[in-house]
C-alpha positions in Angstrom: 0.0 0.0 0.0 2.7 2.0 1.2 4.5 1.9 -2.2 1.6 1.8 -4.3 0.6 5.5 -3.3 4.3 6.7 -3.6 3.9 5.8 -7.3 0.3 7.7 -7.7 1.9 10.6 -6.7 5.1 10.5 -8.5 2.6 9.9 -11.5 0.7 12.6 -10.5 3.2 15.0 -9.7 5.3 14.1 -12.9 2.4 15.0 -15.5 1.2 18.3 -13.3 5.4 19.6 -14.0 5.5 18.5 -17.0 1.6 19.8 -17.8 2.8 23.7 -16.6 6.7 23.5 -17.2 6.5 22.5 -21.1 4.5 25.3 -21.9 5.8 28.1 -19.5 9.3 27.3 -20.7 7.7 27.9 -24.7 7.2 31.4 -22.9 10.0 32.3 -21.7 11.6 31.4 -24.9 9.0 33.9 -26.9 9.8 36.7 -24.1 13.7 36.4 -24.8 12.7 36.8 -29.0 10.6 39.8 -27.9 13.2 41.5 -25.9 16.1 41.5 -28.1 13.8 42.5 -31.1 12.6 45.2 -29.0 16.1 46.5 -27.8 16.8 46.4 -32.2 13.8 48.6 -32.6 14.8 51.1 -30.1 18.2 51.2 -31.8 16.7 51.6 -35.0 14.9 54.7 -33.9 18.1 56.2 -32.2 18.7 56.5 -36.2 15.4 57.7 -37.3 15.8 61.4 -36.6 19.3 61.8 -38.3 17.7 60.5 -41.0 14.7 63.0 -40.8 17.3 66.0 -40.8 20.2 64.7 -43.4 21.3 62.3 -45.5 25.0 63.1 -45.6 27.2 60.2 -45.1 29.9 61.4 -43.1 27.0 62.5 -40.3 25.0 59.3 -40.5 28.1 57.2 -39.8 28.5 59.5 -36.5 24.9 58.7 -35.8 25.3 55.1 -36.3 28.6 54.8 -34.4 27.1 57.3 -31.6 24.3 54.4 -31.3 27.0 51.6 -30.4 25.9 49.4 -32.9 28.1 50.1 -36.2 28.8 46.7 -36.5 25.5 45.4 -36.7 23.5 48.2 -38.0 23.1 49.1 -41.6 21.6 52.2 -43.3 20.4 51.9 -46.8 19.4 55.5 -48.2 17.8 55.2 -52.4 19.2 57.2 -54.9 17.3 59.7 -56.1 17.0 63.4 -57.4 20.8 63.1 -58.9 21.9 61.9 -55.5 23.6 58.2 -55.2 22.1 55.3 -53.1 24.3 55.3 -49.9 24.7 51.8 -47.5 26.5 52.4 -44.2 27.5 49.2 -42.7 27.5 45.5 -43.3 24.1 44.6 -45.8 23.3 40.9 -44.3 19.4 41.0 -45.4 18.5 40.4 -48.9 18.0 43.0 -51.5 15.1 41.8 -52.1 13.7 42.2 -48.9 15.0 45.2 -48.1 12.9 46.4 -51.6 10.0 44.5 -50.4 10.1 47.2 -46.5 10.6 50.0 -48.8 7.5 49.5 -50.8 5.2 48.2 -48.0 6.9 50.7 -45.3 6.3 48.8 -42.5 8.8 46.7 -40.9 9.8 43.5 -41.3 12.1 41.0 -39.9 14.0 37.8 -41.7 16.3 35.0 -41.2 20.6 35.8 -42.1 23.5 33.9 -41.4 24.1 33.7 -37.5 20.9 35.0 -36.6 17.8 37.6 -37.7 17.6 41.1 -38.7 15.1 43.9 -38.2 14.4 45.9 -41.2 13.0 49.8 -40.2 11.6 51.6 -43.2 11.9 55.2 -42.5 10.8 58.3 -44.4 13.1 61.0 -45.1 12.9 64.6 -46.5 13.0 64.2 -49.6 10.1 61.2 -49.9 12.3 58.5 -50.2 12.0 55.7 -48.2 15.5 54.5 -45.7 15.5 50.8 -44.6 17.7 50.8 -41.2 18.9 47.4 -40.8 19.7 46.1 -37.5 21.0 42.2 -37.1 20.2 40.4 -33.9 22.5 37.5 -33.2 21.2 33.9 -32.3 23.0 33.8 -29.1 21.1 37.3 -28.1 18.2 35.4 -28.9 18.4 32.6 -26.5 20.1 34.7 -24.0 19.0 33.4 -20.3 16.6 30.8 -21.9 18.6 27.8 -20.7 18.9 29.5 -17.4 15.1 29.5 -17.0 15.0 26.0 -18.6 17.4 25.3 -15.6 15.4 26.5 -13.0 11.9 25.6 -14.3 13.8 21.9 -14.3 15.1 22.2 -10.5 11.6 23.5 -9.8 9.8 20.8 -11.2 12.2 18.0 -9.5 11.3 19.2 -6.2 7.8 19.6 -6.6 7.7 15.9 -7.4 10.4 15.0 -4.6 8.6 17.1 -2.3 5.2 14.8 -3.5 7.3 11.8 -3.0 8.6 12.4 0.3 4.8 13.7 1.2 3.2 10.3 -0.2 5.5 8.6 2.0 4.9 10.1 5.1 1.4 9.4 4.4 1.9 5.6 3.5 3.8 5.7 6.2 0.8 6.8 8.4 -1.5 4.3 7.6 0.8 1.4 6.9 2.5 1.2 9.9 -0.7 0.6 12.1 -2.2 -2.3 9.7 1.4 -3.6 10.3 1.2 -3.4 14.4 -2.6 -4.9 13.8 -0.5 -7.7 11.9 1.9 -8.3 14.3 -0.5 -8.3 17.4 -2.6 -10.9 15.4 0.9 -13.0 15.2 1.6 -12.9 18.3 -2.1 -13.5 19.7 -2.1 -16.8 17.6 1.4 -17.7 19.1 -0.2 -17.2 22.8 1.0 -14.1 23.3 -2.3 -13.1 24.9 -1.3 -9.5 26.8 -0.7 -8.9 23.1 -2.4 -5.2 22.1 -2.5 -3.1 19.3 -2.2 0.8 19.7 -5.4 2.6 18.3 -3.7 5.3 15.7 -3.9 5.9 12.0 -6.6 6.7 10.2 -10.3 5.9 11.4 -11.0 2.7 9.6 -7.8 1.1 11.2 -8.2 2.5 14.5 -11.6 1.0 14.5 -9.7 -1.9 13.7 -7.7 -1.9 15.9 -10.2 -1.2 19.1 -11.8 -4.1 17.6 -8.8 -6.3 17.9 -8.3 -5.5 21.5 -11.6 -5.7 22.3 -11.4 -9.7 20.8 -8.2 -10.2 22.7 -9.9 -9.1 25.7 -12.7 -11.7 25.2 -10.4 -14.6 24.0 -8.3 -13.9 27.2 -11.4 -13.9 29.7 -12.7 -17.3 27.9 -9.8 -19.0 28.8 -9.6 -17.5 32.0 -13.0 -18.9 32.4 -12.4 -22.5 30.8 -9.3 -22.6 33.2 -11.5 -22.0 36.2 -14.1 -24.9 34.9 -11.7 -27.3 34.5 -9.9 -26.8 37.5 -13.5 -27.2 39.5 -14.7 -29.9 37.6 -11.3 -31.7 38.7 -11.6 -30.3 42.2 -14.7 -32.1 42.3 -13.3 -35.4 41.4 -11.7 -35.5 45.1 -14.1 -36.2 47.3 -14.6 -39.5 44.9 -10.6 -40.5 44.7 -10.8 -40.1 48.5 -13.9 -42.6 48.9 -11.6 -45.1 46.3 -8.1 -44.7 48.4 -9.9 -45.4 51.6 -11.5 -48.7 50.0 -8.5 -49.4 48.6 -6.2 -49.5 51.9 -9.1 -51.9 53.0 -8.3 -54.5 50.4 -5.6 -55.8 52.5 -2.6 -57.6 50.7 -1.8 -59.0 47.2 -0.8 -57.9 43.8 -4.0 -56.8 43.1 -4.2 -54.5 46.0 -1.6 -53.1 45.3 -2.3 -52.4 41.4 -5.5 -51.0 42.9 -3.8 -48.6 45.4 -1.4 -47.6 43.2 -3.5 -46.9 40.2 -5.5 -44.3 43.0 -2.4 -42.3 43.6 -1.7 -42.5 40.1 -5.2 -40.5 39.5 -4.6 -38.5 42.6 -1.6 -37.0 41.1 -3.1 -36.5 37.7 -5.9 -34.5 38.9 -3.9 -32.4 41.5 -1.5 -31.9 38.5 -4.2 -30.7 36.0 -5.6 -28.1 39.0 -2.3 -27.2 39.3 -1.8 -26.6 35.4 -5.3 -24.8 35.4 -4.5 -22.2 37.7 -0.9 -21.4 36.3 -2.4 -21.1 33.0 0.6 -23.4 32.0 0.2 -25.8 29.0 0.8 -30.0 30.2 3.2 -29.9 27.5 5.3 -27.0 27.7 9.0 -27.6 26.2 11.2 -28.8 28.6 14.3 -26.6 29.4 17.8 -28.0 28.6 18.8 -31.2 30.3 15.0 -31.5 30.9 13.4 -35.0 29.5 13.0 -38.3 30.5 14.5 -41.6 29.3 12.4 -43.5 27.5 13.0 -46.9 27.3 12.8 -46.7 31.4 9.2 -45.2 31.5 8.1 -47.8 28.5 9.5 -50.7 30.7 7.8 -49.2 33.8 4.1 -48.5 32.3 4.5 -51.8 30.5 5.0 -53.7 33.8 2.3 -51.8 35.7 0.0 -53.1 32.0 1.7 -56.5 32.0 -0.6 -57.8 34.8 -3.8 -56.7 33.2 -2.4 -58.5 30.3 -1.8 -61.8 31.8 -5.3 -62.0 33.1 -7.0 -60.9 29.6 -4.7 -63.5 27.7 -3.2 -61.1 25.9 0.5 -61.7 24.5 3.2 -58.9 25.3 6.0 -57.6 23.4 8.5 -55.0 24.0 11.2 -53.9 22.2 14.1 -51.3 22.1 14.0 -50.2 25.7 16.6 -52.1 26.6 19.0 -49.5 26.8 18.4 -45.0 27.7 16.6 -43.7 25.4 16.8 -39.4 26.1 14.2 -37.5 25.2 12.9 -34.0 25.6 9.6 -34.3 27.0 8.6 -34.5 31.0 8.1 -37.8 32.3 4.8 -37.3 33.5 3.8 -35.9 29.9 4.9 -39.2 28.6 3.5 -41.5 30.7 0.1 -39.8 30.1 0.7 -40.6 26.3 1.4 -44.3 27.0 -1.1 -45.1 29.5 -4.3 -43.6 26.5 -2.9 -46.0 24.1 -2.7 -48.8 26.0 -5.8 -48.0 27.5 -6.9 -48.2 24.6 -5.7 -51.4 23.5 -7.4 -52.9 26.4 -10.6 -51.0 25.8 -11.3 -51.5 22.2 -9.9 -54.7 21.5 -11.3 -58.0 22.6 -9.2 -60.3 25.4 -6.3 -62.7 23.7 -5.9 -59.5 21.5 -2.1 -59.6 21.4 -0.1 -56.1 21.7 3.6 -54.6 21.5 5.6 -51.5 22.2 8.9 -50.5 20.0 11.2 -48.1 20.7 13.3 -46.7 17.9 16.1 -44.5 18.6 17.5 -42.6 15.2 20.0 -40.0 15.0 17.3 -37.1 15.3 14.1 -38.7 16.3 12.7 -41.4 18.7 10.2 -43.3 17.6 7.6 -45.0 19.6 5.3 -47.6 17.9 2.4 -49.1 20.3 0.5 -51.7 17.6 -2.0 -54.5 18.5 -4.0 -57.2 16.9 -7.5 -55.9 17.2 -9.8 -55.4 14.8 -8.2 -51.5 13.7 -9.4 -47.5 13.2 -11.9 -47.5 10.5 -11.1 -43.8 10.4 -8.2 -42.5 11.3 -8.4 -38.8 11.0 -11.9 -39.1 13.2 -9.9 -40.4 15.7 -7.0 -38.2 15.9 -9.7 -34.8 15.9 -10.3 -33.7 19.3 -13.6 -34.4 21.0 -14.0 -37.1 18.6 -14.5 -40.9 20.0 -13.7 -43.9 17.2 -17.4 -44.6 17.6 -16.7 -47.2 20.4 -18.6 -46.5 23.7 -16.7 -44.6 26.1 -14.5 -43.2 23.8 -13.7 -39.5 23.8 -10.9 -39.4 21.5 -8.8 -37.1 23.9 -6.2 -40.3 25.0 -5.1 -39.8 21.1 -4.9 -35.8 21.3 -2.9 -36.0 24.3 -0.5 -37.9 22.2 -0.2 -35.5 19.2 0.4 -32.6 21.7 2.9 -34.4 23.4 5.0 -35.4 20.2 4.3 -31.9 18.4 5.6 -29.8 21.6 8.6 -31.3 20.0 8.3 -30.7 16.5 7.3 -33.9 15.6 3.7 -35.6 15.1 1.6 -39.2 15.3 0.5 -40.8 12.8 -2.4 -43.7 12.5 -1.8 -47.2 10.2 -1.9 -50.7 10.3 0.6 -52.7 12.4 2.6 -55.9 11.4 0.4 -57.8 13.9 -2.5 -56.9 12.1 -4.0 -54.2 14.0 -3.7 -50.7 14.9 -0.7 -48.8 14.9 0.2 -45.5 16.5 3.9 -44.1 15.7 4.7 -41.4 17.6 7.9 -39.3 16.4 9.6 -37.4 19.5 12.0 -34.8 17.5 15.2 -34.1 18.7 17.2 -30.5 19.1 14.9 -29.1 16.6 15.7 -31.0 13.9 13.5 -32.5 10.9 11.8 -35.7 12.1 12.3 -38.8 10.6 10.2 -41.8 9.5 10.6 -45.2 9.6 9.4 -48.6 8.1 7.7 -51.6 9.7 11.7 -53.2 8.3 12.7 -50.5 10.5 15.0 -48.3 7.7 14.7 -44.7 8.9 14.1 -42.0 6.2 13.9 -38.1 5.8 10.4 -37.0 5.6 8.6 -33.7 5.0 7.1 -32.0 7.5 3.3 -31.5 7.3 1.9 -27.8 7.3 0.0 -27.0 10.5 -3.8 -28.7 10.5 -2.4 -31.5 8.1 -2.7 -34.9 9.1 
């Protein structure tokens, strides 16, 4: 925009100089003709009364000398009455048109060598007709015309610097708040929510603008207030958890027991850690700091023993792979365990018993890769079930186990994807990217290769 009127007014400013110059510098070229035929009239008329009074040679050269012009004025007298035709000075007009003045006896002016002359008839005593030439060079002509031209030129280039510069200041003026209504949009859609926008510029963008903070204001309080809901509602799940730990410590002794105990402080810690997130207004999945992380291969080998027991009653046949050895990677463990637990969950929940499942851990040279693939019956539709809110169309199913997954492996750069496993089933790949490099993606043969990264919303 800015730009765009710069060159409207250089456009318009060109053709208003050039519109008034062109022609005003015509002028001063007609004025300069005028004036130095003017000042060869007035010397022509310095010779008009000598001529009047006498025709005598010797006297008409004093007048002609006297008139500081004998070298480019000529006096041509007829002869007539016994009397010779006399010429004082340099002839340079025609004889012909010096004829031509004395018969019509007006004056005349025409085209010589180096310039133009004037040709004065004037009357003397005897009747005749005088023709008083006077030759007016070129270069008095022109005299001070390309001085004019000069200035008419510097005129003209500042008028349309001056526009320029004006246009600019102006483009200026109501670029430079769309910009700051740009940037505060940026940074509003990065989280940046104490983001504002200064309401100047012109009345359109200032409206604009007031708008925009008035929507930041709103988007800010909604948030504020879907913090505070979610916080209650999992306030609210206490009095419940407290019901379960006191029933649990009641069970007595026994693997089961303890499963059951420690699956209670398990949820006890989840929900004091999402009233906790709530109020900070902190994400689950912020990016660690550095040396932050977990390993890996230790939580997989952990969760998987806590799942292994549930397994062994159901029938199910357990495989783990890859975790045999630190796996580093920069997300919190708590994040991670999350992750795991909703897929295995899920296993267990949408797959019948004897449905065999497996966990593989790939470490690359920019990316760990965690596959968790089953036997069951698969995700009719896979996109449905990575959208948030959206259940697989199972019974109890909320799809959120799956977005808490794709948060977790995109608050590293990388993402999840959804396909069908080597067992037969369903399986989830989850690429963790490390120190902000391109992910990676690898086979069920377990080659690695470089992949594209999918723009934002693509899955």
């Amino acid at each position: 925009m800015r730009w765009a009127l710069v060159r409207v007014c250089l456009a318009i400013a060109a053709m208003v100089v050039v519109a008034f110059a062109v022609p005003l510098g015509l002028v001063i070229k007609e004025m300069a003709r005028d004036r130095a035929f003017s000042n060869a009239e007035r010397e022509a008329a310095a010779v008009a009364p000598a001529l009047s009074i006498t025709t005598d040679r010797g006297e008409l050269e004093k007048v002609v000398a006297s008139a500081g012009s004998d070298t480019g004025m000529a006096v041509h007298i007829p002869a007539g009455d016994g009397a010779t035709a006399v010429d004082i000075g340099r002839r340079r007009a025609a004889v012909k048109d010096i004829a031509t003045v004395r018969g019509l006896g007006r004056a005349s002016t025409t085209e010589v060598a180096g310039g133009s002359t004037l040709l004065q008839p004037v009357a003397l005593s005897s009747g005749q007709i005088a023709v008083v030439e006077v030759f007016v060079p070129e270069a008095e002509v022109s005299n001070g015309i390309g001085t004019a031209w000069a200035v008419l030129a510097g005129v003209g280039i500042a008028l349309i610097v001056g526009s320029v510069a004006v246009a600019d200041r102006l483009g200026v003026r109501m670029v430079q708040p769309a910009q700051r209504l740009v940037q505060g949009a940026r940074e509003l859609g990065e989280g940046k929510l104490g983001s504002r926008v200064p309401e100047e510029g012109p009345t359109e963008l200032r409206l604009a603008a007031a708008a925009f903070n008035s929507m930041a204001d709103q988007v800010v309080q909604l948030l504020a207030n879907e913090r505070e809901l979610a916080a209650d509602l999992s306030h609210r799940l206490r009095t419940p958890l407290t019901v379960l730990r006191l029933n649990a410590a009641s069970l007595g002794e026994g693997p089961a027991a303890e499963q059951t105990r420690a699956a209670v402080a398990q949820l006890e810690r989840e929900v004091d850690t999402i009233i906790k997130t709530a109020r900070e207004a902190k994400p689950q999945t912020a990016a660690p700091g550095p040396g932050a992380g977990c390993d890996a291969a230790e939580v997989v080998r952990d969760r998987m023993g806590f799942w292994s027991a549930l397994a062994e009653d159901e029938g199910r046949k357990v495989r783990v792979a890859g975790a045999d050895r630190p796996v580093r990677i920069p997300v919190a463990r708590a994040d991670l365990v999350a992750a795991l637990d909703a897929l295995l969950g899920n296993v267990f929940r949408h797959t019948p018993e004897g449905t065999a499942f497996a966990v593989d851990v790939h470490n690359a040279e920019d990316a760990v890769i965690v596959l968790v693939s089953d036997a069951g019956p698969g995700i009719q539709d896979p996109a449905a079930a990575m959208a948030r809110g959206r259940g697989s169309g199972h019974d109890g199913s909320t799809g959120l186990g799956l977005d808490i997954v794709r948060r977790l492996a995109e608050s590293t750069g990388g993402d999840v994807r959804i396909g069908s496993s080597v067992l037969g089933g369903t399986e989830v790949r989850i690429w963790i990217q490390l120190d902000g490099r391109e992910p990676v993606r690898r086979g069920h043969r377990g080659s690695v290769r470089r992949r594209r990264r999918a723009p934002a919303g693509v899955r």
